[in-house]
DRENMARBA-677830 format. One record per residue: residue number from 1; z negated, y, x of N, C-alpha, C in turn; residue in three letters; chain. Coordinates in steps of 0.2 Angstrom, whole numbers, plus 5000, padded with zeros to 4 digits. Each point is the difference from the previous one (the first is absolute). Example, Ala and Ser with C-alpha at 12.3 -4.5 7.8 and 13.67 -1.06 7.14 Angstrom:
2
1	4961	4972	5066	5000	5006	4996	5000	5006	5004	Ala	A;
2	5004	5005	4998	4999	5006	5004	4997	5005	4996	Ser	A;
END
This chain:
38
1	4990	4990	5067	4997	4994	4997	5003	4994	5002	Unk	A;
2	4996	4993	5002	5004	4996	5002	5000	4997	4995	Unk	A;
3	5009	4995	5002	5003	4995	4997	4993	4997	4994	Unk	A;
4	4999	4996	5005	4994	4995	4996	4998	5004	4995	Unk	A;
5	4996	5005	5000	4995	5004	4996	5007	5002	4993	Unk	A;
6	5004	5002	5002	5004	5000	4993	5003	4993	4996	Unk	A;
7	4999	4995	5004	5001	4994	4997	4993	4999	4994	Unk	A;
8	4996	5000	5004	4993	4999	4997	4998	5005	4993	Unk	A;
9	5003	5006	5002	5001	5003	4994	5001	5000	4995	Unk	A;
10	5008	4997	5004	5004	4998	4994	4999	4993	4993	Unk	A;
11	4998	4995	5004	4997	4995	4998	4993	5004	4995	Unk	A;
12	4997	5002	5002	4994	5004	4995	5005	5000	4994	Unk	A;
13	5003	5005	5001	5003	5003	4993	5005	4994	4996	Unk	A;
14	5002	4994	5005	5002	4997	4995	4995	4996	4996	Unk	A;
15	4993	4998	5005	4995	4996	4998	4998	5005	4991	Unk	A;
16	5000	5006	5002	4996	5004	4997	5005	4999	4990	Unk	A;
17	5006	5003	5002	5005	4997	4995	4999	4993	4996	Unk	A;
18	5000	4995	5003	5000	4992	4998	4992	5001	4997	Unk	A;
19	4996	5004	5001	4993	4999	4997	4999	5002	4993	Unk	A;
20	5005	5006	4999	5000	5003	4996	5004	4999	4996	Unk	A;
21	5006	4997	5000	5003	4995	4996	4996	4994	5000	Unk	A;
22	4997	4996	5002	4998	4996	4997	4995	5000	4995	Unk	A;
23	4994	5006	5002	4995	5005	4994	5004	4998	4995	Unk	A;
24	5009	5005	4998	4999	5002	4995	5005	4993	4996	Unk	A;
25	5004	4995	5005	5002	4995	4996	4992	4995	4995	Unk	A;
26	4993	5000	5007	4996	4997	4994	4997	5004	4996	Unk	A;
27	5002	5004	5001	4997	5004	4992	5004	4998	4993	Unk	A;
28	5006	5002	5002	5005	4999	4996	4998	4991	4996	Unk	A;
29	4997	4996	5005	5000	4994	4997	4994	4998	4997	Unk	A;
30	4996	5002	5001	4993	5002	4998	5000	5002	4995	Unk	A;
31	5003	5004	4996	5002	5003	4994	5003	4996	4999	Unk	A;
32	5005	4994	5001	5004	4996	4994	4993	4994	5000	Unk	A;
33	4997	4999	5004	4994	4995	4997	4999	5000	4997	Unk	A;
34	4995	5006	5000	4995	5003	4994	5005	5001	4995	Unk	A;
35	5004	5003	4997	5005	5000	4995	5002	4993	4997	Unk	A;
36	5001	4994	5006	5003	4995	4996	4991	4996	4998	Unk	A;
37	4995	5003	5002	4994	4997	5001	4997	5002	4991	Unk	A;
38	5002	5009	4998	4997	5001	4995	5003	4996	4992	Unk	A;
END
């Protein structure tokens, strides 16, 4: 496998992490909305 092709990889998986914590910090907030909203 070359160099490159693991880098590009690698970056997927961190892209792919930073997606998914983002997902769950807005949910997280999204729920204090609606909460401080009811």
């Amino acid at each position: 496998m070359p160099e490159n092709q693991i880098q590009v990889l690698n970056k997927h998986k961190v892209n792919i992490k930073l997606t998914q914590d983002y997902h769950k910090i807005n949910t997280k907030l999204t729920d204090k909305l609606q909460s401080i909203k009811n």
